[in-house]
N, CA, C and O atoms as CSV, one atom per row, in Angstrom:
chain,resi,resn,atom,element,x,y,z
A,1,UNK,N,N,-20.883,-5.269,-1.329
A,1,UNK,CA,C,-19.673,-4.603,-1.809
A,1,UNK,C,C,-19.961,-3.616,-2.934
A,1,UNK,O,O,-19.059,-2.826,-3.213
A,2,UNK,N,N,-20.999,-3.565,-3.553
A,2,UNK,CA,C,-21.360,-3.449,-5.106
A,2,UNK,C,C,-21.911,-1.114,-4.226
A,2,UNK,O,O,-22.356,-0.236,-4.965
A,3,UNK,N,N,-21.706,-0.959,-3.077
A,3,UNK,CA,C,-21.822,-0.036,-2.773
A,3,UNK,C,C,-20.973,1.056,-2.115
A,3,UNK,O,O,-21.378,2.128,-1.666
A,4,UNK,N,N,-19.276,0.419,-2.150
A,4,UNK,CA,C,-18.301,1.030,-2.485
A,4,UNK,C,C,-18.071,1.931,-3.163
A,4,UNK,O,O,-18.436,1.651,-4.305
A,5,UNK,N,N,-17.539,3.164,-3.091
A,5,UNK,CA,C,-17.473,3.792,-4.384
A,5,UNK,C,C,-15.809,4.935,-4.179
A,5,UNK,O,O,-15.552,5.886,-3.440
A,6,UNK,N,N,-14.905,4.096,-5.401
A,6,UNK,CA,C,-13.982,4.864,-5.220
A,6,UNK,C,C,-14.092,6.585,-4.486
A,6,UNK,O,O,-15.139,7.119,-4.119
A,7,UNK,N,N,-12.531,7.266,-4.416
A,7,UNK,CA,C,-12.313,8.508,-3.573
A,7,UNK,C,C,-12.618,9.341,-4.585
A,7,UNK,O,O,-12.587,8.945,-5.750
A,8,UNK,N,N,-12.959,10.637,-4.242
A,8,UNK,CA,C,-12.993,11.567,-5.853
A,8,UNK,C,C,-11.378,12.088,-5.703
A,8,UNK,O,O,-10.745,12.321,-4.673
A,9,UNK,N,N,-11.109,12.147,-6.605
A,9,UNK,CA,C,-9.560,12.838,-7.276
A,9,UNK,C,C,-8.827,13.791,-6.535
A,9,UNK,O,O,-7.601,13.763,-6.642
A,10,UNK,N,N,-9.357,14.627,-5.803
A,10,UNK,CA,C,-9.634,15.580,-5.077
A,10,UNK,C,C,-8.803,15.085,-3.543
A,10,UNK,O,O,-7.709,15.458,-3.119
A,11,UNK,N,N,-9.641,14.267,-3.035
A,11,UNK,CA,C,-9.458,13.737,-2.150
A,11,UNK,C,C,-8.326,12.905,-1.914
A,11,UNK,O,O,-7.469,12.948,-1.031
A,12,UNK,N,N,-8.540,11.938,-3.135
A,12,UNK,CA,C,-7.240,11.255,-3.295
A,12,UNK,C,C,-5.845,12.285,-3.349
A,12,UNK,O,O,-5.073,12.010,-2.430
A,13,UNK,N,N,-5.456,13.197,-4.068
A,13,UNK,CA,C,-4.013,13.512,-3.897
A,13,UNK,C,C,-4.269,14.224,-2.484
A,13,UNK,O,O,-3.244,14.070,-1.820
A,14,UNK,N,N,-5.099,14.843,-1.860
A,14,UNK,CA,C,-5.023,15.206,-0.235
A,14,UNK,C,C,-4.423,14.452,0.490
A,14,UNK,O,O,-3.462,14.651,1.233
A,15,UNK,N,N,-5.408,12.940,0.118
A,15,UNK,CA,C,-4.825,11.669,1.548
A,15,UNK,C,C,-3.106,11.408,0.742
A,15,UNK,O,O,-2.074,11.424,1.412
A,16,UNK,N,N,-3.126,11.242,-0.384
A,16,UNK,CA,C,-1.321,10.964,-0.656
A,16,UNK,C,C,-0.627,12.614,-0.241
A,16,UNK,O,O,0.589,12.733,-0.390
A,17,UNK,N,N,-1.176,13.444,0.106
A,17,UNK,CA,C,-0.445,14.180,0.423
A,17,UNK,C,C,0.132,14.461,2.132
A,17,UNK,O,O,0.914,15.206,2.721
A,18,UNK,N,N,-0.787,13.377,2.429
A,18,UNK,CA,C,-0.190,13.212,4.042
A,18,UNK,C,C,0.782,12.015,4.208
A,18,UNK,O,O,1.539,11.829,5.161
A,19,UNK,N,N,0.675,11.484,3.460
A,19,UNK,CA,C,1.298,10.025,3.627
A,19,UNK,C,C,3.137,10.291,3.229
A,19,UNK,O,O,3.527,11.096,2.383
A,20,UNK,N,N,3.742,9.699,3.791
A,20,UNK,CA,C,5.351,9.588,3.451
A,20,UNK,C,C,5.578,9.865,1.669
A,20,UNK,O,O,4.777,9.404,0.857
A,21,UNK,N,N,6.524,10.502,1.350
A,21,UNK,CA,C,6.482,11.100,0.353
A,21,UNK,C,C,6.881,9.441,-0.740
A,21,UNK,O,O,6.880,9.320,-1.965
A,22,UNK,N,N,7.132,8.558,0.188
A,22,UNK,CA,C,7.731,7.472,-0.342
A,22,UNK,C,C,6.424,6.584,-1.473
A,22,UNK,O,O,6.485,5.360,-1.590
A,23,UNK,N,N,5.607,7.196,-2.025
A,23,UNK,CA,C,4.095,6.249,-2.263
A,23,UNK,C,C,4.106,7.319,-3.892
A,23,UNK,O,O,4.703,8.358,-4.176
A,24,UNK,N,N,3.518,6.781,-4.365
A,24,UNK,CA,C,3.556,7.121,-5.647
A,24,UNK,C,C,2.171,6.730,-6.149
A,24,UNK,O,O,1.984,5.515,-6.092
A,25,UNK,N,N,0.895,7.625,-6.747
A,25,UNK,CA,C,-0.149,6.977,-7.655
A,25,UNK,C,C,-0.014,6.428,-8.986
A,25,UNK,O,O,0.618,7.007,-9.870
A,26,UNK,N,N,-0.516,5.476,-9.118
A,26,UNK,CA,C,-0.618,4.914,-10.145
A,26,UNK,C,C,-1.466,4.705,-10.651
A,26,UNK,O,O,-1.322,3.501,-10.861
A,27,UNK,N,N,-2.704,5.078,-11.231
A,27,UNK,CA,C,-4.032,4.944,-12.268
A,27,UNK,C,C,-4.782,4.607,-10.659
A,27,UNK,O,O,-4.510,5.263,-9.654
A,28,UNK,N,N,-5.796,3.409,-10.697
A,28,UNK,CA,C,-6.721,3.320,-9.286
A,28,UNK,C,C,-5.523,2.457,-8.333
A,28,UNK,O,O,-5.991,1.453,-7.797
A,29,UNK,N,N,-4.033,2.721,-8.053
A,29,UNK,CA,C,-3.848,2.102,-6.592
A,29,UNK,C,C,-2.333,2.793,-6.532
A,29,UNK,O,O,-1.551,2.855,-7.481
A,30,UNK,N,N,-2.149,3.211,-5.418
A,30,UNK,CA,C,-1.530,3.838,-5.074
A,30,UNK,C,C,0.529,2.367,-4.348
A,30,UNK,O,O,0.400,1.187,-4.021
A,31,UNK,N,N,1.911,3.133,-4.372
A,31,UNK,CA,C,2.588,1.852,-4.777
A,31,UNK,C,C,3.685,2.710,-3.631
A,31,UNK,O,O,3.649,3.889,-3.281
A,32,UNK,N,N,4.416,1.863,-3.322
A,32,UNK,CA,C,5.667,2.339,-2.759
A,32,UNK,C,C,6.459,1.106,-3.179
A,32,UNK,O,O,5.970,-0.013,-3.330
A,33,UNK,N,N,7.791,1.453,-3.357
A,33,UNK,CA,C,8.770,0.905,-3.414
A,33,UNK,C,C,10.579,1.205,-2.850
A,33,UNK,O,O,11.281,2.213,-2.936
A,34,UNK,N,N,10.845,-0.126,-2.298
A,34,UNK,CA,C,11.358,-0.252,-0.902
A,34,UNK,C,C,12.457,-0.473,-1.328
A,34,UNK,O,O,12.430,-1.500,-2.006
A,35,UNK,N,N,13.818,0.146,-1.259
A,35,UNK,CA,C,14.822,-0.708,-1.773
A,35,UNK,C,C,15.027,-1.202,-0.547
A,35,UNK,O,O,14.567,-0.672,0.464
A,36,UNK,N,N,16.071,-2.760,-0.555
A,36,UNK,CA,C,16.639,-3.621,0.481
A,36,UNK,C,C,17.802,-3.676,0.209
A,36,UNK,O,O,18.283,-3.530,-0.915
A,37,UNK,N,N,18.558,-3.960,1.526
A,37,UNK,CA,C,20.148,-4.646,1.076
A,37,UNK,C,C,20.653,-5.276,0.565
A,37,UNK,O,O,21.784,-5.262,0.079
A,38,UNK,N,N,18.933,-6.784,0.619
A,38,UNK,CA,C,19.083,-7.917,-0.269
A,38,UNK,C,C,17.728,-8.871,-0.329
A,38,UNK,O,O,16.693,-8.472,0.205
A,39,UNK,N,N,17.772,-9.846,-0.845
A,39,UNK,CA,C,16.640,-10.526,-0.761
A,39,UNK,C,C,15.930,-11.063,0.851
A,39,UNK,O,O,14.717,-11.104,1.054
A,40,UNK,N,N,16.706,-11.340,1.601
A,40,UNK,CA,C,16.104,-11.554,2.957
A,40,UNK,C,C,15.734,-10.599,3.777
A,40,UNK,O,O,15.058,-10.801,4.786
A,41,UNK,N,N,16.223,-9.305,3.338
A,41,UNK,CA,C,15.485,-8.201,3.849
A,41,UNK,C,C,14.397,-7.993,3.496
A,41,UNK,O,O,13.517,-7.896,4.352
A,42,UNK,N,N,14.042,-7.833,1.922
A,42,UNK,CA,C,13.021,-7.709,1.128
A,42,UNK,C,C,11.818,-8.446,1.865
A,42,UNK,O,O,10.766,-7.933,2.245
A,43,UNK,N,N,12.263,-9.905,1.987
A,43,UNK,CA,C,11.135,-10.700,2.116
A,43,UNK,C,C,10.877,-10.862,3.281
A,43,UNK,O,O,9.785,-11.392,3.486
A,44,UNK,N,N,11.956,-10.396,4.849
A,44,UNK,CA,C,11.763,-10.006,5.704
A,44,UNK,C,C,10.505,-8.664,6.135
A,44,UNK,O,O,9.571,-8.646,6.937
A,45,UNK,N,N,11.006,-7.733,5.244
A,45,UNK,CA,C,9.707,-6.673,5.737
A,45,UNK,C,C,8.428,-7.401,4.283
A,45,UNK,O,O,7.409,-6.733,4.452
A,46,UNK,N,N,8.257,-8.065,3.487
A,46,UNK,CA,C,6.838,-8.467,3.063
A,46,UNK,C,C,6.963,-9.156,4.130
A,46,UNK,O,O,6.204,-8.479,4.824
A,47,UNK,N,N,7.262,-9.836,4.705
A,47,UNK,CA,C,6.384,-10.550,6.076
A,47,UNK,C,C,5.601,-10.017,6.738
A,47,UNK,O,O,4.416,-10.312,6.890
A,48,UNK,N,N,6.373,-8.927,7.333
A,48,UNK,CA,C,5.457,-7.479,8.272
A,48,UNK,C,C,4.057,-7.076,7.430
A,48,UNK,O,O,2.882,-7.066,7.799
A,49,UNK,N,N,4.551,-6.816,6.412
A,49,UNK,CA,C,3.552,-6.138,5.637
A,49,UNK,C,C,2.589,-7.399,5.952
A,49,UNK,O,O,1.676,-7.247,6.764
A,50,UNK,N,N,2.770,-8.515,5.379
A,50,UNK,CA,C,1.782,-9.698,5.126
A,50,UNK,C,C,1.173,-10.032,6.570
A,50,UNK,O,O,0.039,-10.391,6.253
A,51,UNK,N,N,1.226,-10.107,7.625
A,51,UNK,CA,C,1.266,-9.890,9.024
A,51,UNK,C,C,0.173,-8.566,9.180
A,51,UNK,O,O,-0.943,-8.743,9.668
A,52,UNK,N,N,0.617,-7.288,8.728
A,52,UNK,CA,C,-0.026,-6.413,9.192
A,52,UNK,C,C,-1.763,-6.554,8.367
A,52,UNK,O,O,-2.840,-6.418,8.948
A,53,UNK,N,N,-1.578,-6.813,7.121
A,53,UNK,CA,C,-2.716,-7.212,6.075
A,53,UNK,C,C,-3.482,-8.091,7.048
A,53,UNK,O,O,-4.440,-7.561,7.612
A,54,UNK,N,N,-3.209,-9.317,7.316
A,54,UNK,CA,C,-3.982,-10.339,7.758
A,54,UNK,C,C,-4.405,-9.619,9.067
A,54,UNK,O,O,-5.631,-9.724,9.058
A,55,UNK,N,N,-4.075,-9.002,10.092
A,55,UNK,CA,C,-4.958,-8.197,11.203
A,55,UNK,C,C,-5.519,-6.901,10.830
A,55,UNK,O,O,-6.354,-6.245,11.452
A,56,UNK,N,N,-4.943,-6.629,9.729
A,56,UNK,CA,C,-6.177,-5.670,9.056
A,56,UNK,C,C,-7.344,-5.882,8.195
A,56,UNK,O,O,-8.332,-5.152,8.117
A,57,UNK,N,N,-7.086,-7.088,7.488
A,57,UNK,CA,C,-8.535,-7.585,6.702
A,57,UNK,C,C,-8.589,-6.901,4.996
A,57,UNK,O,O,-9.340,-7.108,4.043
A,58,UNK,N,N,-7.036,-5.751,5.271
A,58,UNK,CA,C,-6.858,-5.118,4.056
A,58,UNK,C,C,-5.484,-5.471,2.938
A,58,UNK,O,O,-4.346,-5.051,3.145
A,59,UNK,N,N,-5.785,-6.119,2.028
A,59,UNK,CA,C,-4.350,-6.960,1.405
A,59,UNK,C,C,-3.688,-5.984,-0.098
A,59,UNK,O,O,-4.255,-5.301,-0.951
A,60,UNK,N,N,-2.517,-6.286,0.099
A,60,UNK,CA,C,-1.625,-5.435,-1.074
A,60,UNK,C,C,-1.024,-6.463,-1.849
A,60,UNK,O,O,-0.318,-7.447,-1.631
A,61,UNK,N,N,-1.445,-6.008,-2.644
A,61,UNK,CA,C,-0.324,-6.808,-3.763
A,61,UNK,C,C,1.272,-6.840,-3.280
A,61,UNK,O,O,1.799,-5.896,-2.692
A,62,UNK,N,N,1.690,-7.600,-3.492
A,62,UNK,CA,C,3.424,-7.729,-2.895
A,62,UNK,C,C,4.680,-7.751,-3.849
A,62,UNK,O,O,4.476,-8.835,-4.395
A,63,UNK,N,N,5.626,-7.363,-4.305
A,63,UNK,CA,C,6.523,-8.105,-5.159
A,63,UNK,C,C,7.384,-7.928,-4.521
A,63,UNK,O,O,7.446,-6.814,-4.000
A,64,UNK,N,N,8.487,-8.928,-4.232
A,64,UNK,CA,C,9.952,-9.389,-3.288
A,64,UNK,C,C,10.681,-9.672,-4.469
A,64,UNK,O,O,10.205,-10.470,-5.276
A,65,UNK,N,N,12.126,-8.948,-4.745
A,65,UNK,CA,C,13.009,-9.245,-5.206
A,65,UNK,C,C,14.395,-8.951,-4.490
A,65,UNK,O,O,14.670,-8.406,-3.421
A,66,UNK,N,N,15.075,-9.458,-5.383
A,66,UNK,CA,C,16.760,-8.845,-4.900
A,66,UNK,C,C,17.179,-7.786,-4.051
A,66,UNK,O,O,18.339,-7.417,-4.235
A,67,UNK,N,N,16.561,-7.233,-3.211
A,67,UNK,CA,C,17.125,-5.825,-3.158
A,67,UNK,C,C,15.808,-4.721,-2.951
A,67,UNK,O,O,15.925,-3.559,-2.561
A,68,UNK,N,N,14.764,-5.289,-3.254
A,68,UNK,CA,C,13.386,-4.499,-3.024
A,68,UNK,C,C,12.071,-4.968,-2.994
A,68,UNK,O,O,11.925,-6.179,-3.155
A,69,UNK,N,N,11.221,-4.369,-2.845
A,69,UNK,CA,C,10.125,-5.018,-2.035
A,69,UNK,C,C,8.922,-3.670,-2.700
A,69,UNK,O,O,9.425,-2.555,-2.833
A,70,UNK,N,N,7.988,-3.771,-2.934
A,70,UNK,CA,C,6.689,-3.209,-4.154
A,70,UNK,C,C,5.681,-3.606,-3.198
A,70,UNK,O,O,5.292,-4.737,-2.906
A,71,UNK,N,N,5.361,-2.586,-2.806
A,71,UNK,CA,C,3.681,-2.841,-1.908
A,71,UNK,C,C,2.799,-1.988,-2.852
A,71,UNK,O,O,3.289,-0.944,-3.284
A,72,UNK,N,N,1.678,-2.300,-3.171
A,72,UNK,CA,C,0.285,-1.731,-4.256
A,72,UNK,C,C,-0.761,-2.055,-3.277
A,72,UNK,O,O,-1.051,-3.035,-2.591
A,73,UNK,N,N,-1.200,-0.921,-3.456
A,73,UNK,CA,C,-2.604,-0.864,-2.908
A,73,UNK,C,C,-3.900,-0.385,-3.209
A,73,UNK,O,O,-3.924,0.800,-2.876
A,74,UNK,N,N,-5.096,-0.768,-3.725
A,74,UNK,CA,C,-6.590,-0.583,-4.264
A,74,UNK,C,C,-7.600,-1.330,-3.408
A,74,UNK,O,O,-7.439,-2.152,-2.506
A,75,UNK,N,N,-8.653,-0.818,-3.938
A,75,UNK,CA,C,-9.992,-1.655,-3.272
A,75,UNK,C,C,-10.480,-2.153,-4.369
A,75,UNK,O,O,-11.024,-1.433,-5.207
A,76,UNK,N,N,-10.363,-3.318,-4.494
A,76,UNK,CA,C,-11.110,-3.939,-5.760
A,76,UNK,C,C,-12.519,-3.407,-6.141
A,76,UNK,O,O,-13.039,-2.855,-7.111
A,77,UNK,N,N,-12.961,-3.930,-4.647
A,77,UNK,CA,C,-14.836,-3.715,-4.392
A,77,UNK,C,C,-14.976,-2.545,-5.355
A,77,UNK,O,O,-15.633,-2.586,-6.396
A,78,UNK,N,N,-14.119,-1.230,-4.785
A,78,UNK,CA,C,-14.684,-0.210,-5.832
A,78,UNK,C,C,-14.131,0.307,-7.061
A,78,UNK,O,O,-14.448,1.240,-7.798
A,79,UNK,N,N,-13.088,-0.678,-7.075
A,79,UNK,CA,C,-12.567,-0.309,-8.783
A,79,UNK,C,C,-11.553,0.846,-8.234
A,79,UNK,O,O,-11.413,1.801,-8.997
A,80,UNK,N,N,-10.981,0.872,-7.262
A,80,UNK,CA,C,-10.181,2.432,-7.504
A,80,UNK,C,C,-9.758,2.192,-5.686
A,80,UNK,O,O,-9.788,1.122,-5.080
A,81,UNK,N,N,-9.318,3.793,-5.040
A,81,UNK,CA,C,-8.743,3.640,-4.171
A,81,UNK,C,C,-10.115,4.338,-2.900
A,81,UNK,O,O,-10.873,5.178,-3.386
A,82,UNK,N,N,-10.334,3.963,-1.423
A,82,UNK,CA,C,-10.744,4.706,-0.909
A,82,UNK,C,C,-10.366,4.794,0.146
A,82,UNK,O,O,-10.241,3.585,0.343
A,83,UNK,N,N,-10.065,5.225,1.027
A,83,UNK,CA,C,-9.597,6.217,2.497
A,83,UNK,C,C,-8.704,4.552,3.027
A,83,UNK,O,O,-7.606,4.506,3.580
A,84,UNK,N,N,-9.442,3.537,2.709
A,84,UNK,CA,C,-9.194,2.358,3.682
A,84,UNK,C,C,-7.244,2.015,2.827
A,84,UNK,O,O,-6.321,1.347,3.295
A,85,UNK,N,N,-7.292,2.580,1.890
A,85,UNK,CA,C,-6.050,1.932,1.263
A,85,UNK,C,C,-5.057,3.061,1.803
A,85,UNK,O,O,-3.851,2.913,2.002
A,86,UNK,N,N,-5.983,4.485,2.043
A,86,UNK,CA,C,-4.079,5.315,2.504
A,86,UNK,C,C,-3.938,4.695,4.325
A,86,UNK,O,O,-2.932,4.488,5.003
A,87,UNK,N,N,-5.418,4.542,4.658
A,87,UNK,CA,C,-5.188,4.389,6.434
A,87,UNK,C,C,-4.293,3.149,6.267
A,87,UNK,O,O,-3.164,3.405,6.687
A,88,UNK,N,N,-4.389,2.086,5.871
A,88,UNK,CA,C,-3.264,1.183,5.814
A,88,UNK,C,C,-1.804,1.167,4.823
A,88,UNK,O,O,-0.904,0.350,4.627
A,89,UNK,N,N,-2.039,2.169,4.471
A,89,UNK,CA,C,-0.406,2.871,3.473
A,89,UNK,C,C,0.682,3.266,4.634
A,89,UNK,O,O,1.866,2.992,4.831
A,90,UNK,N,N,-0.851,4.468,5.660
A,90,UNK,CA,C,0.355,4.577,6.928
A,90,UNK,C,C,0.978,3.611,7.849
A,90,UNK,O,O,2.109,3.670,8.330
A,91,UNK,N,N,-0.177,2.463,8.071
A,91,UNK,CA,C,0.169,1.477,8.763
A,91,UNK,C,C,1.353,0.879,8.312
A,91,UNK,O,O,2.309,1.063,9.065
A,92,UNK,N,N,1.612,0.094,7.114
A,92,UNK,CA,C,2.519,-0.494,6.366
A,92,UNK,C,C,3.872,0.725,6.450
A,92,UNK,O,O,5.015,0.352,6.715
A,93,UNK,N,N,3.606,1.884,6.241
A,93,UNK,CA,C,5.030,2.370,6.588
A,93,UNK,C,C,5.591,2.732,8.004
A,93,UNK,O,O,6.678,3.231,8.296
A,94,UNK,N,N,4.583,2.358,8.780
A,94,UNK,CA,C,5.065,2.313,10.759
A,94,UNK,C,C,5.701,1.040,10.680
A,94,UNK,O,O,6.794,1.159,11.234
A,95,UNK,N,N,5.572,0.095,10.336
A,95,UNK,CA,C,6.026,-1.190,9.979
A,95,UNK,C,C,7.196,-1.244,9.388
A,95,UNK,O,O,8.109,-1.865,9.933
A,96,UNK,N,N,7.381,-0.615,8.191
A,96,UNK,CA,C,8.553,-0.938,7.732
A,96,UNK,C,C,9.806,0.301,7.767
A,96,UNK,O,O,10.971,0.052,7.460
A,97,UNK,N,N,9.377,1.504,8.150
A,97,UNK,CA,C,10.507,2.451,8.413
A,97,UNK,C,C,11.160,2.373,9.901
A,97,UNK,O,O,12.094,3.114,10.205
């Protein structure tokens, strides 16, 4: 793992610039946030999400509340973000839009 190496800067706002305008950077991981109708929606689509993670091998941080739902995404391995976190940014939003 120790041969990971985050995206250069460059690159990174390119790949967020294809992705649904819905994703936002944040220092090394990139975030969307979902409003819901209510809590069983919320935790209805983290299911999907959590579902899509486990057949991808690639996991997001999650937060489910009242009304919305916080997907984050980084590569630990490299301290920052690389190609593998927007290819599953798109995935996660085929899923939940």
């Amino acid at each position: 793992h120790g041969d990971i190496q985050p995206l250069p800067e460059a690159e990174v706002e390119e790949l967020l610039g294809h992705l649904a305008g819905a994703w936002d950077r944040s220092g090394p991981l990139i975030r969307r946030h979902i409003q819901t109708r209510n809590f069983a929606q919320a935790f209805a689509l983290a299911t999907r999400v959590a579902l899509l993670a486990e057949r991808e091998g690639h996991h997001p941080e999650l937060q489910v509340g009242w009304g919305h739902l916080v997907v984050e995404l980084t590569t630990h391995a490299a301290g920052g973000l690389t190609r593998n976190d927007f290819i599953m940014a798109a995935k996660v939003d085929r899923v939940i839009d």
